[in-house]
C-alpha positions as a Python dict, from the first residue, in 0.01 Angstrom:
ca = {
    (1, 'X'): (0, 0, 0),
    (2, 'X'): (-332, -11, 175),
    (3, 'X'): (-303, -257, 532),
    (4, 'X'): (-510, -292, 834),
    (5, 'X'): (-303, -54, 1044),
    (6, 'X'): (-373, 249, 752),
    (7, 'X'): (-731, 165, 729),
    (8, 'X'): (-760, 191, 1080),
    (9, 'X'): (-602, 528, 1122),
    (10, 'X'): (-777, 635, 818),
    (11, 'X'): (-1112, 624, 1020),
    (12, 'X'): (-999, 740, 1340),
    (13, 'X'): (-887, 1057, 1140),
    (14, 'X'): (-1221, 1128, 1024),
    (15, 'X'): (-1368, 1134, 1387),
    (16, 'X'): (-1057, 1239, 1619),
    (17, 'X'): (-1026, 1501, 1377),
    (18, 'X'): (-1391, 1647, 1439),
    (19, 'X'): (-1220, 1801, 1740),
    (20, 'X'): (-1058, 2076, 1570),
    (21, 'X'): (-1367, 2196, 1333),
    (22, 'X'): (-1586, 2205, 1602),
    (23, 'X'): (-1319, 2402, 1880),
    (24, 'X'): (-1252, 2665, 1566),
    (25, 'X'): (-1620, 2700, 1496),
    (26, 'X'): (-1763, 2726, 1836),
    (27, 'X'): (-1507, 2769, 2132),
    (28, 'X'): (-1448, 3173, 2025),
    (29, 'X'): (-1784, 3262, 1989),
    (30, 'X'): (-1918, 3099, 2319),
    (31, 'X'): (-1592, 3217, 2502),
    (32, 'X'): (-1723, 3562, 2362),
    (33, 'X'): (-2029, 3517, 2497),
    (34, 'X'): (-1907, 3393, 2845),
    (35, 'X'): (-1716, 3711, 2897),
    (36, 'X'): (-1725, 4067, 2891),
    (37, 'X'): (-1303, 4109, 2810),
    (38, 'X'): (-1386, 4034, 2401),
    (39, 'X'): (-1010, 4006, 2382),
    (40, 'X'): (-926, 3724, 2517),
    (41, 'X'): (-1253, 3530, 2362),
    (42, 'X'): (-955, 3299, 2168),
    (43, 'X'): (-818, 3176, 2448),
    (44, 'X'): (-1000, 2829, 2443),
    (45, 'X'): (-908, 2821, 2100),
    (46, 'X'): (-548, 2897, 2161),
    (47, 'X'): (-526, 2663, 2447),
    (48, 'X'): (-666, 2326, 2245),
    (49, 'X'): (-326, 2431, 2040),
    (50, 'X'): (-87, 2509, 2362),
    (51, 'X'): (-248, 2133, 2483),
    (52, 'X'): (-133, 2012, 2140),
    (53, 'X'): (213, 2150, 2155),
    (54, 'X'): (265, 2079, 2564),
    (55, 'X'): (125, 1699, 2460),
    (56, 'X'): (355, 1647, 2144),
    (57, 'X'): (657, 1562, 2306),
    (58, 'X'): (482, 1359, 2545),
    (59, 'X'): (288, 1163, 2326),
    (60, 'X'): (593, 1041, 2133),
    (61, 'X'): (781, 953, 2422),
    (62, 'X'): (438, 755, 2557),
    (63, 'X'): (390, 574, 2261),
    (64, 'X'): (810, 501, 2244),
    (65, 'X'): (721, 272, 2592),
    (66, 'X'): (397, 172, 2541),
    (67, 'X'): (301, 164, 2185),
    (68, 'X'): (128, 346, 1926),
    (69, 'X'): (-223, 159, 2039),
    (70, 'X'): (-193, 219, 2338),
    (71, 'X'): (-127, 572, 2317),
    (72, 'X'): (-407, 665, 2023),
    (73, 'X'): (-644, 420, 2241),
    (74, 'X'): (-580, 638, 2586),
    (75, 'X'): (-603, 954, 2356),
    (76, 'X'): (-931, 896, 2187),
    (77, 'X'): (-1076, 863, 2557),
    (78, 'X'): (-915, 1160, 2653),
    (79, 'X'): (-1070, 1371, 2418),
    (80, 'X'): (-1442, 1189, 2485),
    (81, 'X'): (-1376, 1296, 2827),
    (82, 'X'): (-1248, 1609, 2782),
    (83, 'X'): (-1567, 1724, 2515),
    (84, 'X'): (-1825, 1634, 2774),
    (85, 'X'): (-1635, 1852, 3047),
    (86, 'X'): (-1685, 2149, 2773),
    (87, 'X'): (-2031, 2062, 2759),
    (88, 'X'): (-2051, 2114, 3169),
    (89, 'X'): (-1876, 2448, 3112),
    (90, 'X'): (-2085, 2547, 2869),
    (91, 'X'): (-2431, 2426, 3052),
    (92, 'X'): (-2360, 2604, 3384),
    (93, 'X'): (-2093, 2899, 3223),
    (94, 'X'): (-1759, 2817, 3346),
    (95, 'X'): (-1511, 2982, 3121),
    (96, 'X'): (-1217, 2842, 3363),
    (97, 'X'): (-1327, 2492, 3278),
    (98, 'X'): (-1429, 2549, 2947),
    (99, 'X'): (-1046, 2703, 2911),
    (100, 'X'): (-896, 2365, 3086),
    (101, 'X'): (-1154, 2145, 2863),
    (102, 'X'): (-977, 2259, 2527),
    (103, 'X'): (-639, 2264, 2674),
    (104, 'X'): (-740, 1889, 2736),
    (105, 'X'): (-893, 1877, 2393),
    (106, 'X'): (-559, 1979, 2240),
    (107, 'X'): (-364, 1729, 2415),
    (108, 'X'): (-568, 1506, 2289),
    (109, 'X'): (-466, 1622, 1905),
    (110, 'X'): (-135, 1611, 1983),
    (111, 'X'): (-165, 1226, 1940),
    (112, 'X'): (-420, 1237, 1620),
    (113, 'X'): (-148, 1439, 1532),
    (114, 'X'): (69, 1184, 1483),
    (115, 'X'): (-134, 905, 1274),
    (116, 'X'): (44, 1085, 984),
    (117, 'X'): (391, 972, 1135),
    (118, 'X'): (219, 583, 1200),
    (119, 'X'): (87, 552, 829),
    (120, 'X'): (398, 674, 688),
    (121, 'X'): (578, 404, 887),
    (122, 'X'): (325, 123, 749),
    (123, 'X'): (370, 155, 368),
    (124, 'X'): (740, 197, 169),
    (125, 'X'): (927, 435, 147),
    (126, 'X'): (797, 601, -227),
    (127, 'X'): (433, 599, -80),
    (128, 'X'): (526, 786, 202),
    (129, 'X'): (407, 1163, 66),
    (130, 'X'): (131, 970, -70),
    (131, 'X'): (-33, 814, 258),
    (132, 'X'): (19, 1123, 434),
    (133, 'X'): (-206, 1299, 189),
    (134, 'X'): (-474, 1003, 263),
    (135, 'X'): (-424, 1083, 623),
    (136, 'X'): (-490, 1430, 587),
    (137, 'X'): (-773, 1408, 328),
    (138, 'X'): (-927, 1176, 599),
    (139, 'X'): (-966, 1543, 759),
    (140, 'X'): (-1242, 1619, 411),
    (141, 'X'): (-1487, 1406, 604),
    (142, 'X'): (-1454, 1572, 972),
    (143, 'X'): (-1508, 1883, 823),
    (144, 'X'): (-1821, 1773, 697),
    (145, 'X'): (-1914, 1587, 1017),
    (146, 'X'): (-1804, 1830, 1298),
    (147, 'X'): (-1971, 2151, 1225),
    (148, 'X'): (-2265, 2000, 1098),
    (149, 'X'): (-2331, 1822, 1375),
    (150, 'X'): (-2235, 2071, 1642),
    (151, 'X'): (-2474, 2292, 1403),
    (152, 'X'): (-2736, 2044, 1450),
    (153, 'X'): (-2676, 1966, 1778),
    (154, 'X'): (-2607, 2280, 1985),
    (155, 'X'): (-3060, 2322, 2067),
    (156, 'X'): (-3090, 1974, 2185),
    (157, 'X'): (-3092, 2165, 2557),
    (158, 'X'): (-3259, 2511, 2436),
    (159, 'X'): (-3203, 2691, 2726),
    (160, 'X'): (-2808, 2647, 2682),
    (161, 'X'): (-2707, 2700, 2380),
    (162, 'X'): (-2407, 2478, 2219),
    (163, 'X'): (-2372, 2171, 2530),
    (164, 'X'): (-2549, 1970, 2276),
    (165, 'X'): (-2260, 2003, 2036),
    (166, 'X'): (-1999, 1905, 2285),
    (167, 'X'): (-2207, 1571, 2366),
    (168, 'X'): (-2227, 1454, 2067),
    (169, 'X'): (-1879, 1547, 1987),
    (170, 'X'): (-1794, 1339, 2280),
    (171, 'X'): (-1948, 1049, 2092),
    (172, 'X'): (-1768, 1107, 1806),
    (173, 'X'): (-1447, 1074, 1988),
    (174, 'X'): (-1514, 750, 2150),
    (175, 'X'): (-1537, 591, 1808),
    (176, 'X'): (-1162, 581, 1754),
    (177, 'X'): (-1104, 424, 2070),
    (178, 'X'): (-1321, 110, 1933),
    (179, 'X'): (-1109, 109, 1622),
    (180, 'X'): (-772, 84, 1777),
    (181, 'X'): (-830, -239, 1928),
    (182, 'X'): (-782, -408, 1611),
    (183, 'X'): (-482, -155, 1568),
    (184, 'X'): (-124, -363, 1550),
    (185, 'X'): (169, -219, 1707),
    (186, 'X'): (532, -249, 1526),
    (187, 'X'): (805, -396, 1744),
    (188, 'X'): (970, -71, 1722),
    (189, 'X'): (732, 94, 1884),
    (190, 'X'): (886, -91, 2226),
    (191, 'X'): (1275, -12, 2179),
    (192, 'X'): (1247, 319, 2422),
    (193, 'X'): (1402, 513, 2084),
    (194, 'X'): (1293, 854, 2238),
    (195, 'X'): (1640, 911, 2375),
    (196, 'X'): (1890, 776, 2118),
    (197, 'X'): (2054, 946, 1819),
    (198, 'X'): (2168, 1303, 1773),
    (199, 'X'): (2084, 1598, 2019),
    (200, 'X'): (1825, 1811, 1909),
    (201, 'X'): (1996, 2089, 1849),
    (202, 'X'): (2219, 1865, 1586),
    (203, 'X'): (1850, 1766, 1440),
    (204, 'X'): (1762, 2137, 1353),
    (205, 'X'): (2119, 2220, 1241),
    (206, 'X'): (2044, 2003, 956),
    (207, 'X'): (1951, 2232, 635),
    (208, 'X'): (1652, 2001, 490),
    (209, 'X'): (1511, 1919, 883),
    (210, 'X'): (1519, 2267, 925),
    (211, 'X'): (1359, 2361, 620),
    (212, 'X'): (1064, 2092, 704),
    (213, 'X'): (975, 2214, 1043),
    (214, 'X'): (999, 2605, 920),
    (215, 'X'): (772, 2542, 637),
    (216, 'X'): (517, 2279, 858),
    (217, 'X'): (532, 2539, 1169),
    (218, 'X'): (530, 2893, 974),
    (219, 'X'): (251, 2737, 741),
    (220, 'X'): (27, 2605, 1103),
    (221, 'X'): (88, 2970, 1240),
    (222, 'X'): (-44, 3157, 971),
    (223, 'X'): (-306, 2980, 895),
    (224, 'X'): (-401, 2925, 1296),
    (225, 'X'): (-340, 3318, 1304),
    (226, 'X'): (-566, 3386, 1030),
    (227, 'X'): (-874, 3100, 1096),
    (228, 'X'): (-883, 3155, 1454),
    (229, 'X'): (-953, 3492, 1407),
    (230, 'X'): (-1256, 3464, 1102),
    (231, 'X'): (-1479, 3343, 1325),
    (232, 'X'): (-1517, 3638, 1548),
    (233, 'X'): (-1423, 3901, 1237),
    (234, 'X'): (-1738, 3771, 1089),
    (235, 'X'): (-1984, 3667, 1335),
    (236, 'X'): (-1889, 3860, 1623),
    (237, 'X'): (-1768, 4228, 1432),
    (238, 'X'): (-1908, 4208, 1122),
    (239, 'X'): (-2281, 4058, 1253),
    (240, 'X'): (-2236, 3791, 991),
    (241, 'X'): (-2472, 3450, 1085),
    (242, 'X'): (-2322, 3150, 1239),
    (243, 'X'): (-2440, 2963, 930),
    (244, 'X'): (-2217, 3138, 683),
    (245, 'X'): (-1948, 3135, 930),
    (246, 'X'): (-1942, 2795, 937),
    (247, 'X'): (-1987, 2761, 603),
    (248, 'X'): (-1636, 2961, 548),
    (249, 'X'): (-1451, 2752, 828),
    (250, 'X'): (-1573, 2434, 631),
    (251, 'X'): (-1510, 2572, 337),
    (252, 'X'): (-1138, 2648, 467),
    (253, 'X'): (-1059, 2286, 598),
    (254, 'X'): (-1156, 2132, 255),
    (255, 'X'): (-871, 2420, 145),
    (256, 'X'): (-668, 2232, 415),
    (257, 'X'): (-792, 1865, 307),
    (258, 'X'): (-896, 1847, -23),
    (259, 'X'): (-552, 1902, -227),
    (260, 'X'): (-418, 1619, -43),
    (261, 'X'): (-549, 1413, -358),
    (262, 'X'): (-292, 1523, -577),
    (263, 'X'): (-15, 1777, -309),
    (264, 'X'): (155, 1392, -251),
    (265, 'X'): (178, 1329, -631),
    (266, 'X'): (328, 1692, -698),
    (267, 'X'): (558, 1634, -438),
    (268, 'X'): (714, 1301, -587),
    (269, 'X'): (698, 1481, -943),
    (270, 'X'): (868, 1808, -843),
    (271, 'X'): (1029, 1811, -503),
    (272, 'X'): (952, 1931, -131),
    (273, 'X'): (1089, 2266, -243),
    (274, 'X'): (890, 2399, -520),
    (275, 'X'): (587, 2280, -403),
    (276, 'X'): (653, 2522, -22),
    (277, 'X'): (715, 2788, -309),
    (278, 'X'): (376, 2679, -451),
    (279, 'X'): (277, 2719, -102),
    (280, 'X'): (397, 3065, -16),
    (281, 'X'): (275, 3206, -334),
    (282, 'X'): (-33, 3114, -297),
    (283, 'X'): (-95, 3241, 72),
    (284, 'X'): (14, 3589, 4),
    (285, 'X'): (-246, 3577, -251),
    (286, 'X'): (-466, 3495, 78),
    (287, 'X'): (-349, 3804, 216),
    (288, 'X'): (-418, 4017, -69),
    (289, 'X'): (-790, 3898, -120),
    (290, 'X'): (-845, 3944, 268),
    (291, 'X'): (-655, 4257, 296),
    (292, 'X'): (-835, 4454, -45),
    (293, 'X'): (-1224, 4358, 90),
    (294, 'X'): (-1431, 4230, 359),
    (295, 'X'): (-1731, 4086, 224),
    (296, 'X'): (-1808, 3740, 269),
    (297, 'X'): (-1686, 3590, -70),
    (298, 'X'): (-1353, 3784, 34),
    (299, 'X'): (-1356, 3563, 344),
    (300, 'X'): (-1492, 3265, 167),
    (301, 'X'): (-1196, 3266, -114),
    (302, 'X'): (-938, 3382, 164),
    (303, 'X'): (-991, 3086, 342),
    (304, 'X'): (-956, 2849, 138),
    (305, 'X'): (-688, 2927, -43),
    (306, 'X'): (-556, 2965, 316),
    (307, 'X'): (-607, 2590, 395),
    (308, 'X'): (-439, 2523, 47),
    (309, 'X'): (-125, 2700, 125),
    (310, 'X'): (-113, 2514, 457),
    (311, 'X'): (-141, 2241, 282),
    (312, 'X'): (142, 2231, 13),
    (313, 'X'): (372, 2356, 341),
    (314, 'X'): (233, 2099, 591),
    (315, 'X'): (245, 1770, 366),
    (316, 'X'): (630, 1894, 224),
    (317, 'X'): (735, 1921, 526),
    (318, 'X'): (610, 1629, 743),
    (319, 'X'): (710, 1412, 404),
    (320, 'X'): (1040, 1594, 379),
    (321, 'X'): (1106, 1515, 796),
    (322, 'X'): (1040, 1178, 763),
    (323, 'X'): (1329, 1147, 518),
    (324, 'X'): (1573, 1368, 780),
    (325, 'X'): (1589, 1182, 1060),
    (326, 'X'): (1760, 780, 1096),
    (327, 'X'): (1510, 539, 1211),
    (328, 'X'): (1588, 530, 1599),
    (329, 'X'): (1563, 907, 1577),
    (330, 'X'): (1149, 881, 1529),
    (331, 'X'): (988, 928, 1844),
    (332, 'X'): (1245, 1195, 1866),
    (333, 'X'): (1244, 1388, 1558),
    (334, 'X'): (878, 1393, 1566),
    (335, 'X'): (796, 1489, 1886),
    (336, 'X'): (1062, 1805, 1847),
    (337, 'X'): (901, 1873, 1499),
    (338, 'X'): (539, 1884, 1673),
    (339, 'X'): (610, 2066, 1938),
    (340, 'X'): (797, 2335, 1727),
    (341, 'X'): (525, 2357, 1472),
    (342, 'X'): (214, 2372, 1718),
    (343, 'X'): (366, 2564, 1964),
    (344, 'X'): (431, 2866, 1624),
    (345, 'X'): (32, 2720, 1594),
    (346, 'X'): (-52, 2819, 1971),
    (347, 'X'): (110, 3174, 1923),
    (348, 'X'): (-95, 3230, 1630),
    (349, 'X'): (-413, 3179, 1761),
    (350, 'X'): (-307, 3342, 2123),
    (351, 'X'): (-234, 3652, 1939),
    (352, 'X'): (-535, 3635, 1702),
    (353, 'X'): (-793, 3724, 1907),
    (354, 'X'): (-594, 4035, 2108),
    (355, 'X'): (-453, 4178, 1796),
    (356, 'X'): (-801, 4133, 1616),
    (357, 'X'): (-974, 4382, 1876),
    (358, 'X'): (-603, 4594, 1924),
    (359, 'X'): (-648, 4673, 1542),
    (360, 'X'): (-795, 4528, 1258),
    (361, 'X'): (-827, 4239, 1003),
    (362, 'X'): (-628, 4411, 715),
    (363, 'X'): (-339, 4474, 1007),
    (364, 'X'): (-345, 4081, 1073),
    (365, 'X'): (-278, 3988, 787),
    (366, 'X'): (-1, 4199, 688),
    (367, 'X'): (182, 4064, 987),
    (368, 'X'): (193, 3736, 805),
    (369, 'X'): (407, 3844, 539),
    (370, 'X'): (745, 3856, 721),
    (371, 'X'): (667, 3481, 800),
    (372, 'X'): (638, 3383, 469),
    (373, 'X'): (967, 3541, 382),
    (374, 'X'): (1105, 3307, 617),
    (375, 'X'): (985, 3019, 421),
    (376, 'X'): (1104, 3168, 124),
    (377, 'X'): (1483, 3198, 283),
    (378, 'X'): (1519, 2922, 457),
    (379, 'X'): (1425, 2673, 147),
    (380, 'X'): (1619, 2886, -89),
    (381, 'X'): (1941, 2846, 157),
    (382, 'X'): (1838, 2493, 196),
    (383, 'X'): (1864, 2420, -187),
    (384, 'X'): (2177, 2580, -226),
    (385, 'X'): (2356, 2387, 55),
    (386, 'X'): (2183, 2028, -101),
    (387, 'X'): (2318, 2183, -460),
    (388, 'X'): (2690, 2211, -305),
    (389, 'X'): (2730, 1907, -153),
    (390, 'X'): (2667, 1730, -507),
}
């Protein structure tokens, strides 16, 4: 199963992926601290995801032309380049172009976004659910790396707090960018696919596509809605220290990472479907433990059985996808699925910060509920069509 083109992307996931950590950790707090309207202090945080969603389309269609190295190689600089133009903001206080440095950021993602979609296409078919959870368990290790280091980091210039983080972050993005020149494009990646097979509107009329992009996009905006707004619940209104902040965000991306071990193996054993029940399950019980307290091991057991959630919705979906589409339907299919599922990501962490200060955590959370009944429907209706047609 294992080949040079999944080892490489593999690695590149641990540091392209530092991006997020580090933008979830730091970019509401300093935004809070650059200006005096609290509620918009998610904004940079928001617009890394808008960048992801505006970029998702385009990277597919990019990499359609010009290949997948080319387009992870030109991403991993983007994102170098775009983390030390956040350190700049942050040195001389620029919220503007600390705002435009995430957006940048996020576009940026929108192509580590798709190394899941490139190691699926490397290894069979039967080890596709598999090597997705690899992919995303890569993300284990940039949880580790980027908030430590930003941690670490952000006094290296004591008179401005946090540029520190954002240089070395901009190492840590160059690093793919090495790796990818040993990457080996498929001849596929050439055919200009982007514009052949069904219309995307017959895509998303099919029950189990459907049912993969609701679960992957209502799983990313709930737990966007939710994690974008800890941070400031904690540090900002409830005078908590960065330290055990970061400690729950970290905490919440091994939620996210961590049951990739085994989420791949459930999935082969018992279906897509039962494990996005699994998944909905088991982030209302998020809801409940955030909603009845707010002490820290409330926030600290919240999250991470937030970032588990995600993750039985997230790897069923993008494995279920894969299996919707025909092959020239790739670039496609996958572009329309990202840009679905991080632009439901964006609005999540838009709203986060506005309807944090409007009203209050327990009120945030009950607003995910309707979402997850969503899930709920739109698998159950899903099943029954797939049941009829044997």
């Amino acid at each position: 199963m294992f080949n040079r083109n999944l080892i490489i992307l593999i690695f590149a996931q641990i540091f392209s992926f530092t991006v997020a950590p580090v933008t979830v950790l730091l970019s509401g707090i300093i935004a809070s601290e650059m200006i005096s309207i609290k509620y918009i202090a998610t904004l940079p945080t928001a617009l890394t995801i808008v960048g992801t969603a505006l970029g998702s389309i385009f990277a597919s269609y990019l990499m359609s032309i010009k290949g997948r190295k080319f387009g992870f190689a030109f991403s991993s600089l983007m994102n170098s380049l775009a983390a030390l133009l956040a350190s700049y903001a942050v040195l001389n206080n620029y919220f503007v172009i600390y705002c435009f440095a995430n957006l940048i950021l996020g576009l940026g993602l929108a192509f580590t976004a798709q190394y899941r979609f490139a190691a699926a296409e490397s290894v069979e078919k039967q080890f596709i659910p598999l090597t997705i959870s690899i992919i995303l368990l890569s993300g284990l290790v940039s949880a580790v790396i980027g908030p430590n280091i930003a941690t670490i980091s952000k006094d290296i210039i004591s008179s401005h707090l946090y540029v520190g983080s954002y240089l070395f972050l901009s190492l840590l993005t160059f690093i793919p960018f090495c790796l990818f020149i040993f990457f080996k494009n498929e001849k596929s990646d050439f055919e200009k696919k982007v514009i052949k097979g069904r219309s995307y509107f017959t895509l998303l009329a099919q029950p189990r596509f459907f049912q993969a992009v609701i679960s992957a996009a209502i799983g990313y905006i709930v737990m966007s809605f939710l994690m974008t707004a800890t941070p400031i619940e904690m540090h900002i209104i409830k005078n908590m220290s960065l330290n055990k902040t970061g400690f729950v965000i970290q905490m919440h991306i091994f939620g996210m990472f961590l049951p990739s071990l085994f989420t791949g193996s459930l999935i082969k054993k018992f279906g897509h479907s039962k494990i996005i029940y699994i998944g909905v399950l088991i982030l209302i019980t998020c809801i409940i433990v955030n909603f009845s307290y707010q002490h820290f091991y409330n926030y600290l057991i919240g999250l991470i059985l937030l970032g588990i959630g995600w993750n039985f919705l997230f790897i069923s979906g993008t494995s279920l996808l894969i299996i919707s589409y025909k092959p020239e339907e790739k670039f496609k299919a996958q572009g329309l699925n990202d840009f679905l599922v991080f632009s439901t990501q964006a609005t999540g962490a838009l709203a986060a910060g506005y309807l944090l200060y409007l009203t209050n955590w327990q009120f945030i959370n009950i607003l995910c509920l309707p979402l997850l009944l969503i899930v709920f429907c739109v698998t159950l209706y899903s099943d029954k069509i797939a049941n009829v047609k044997k």
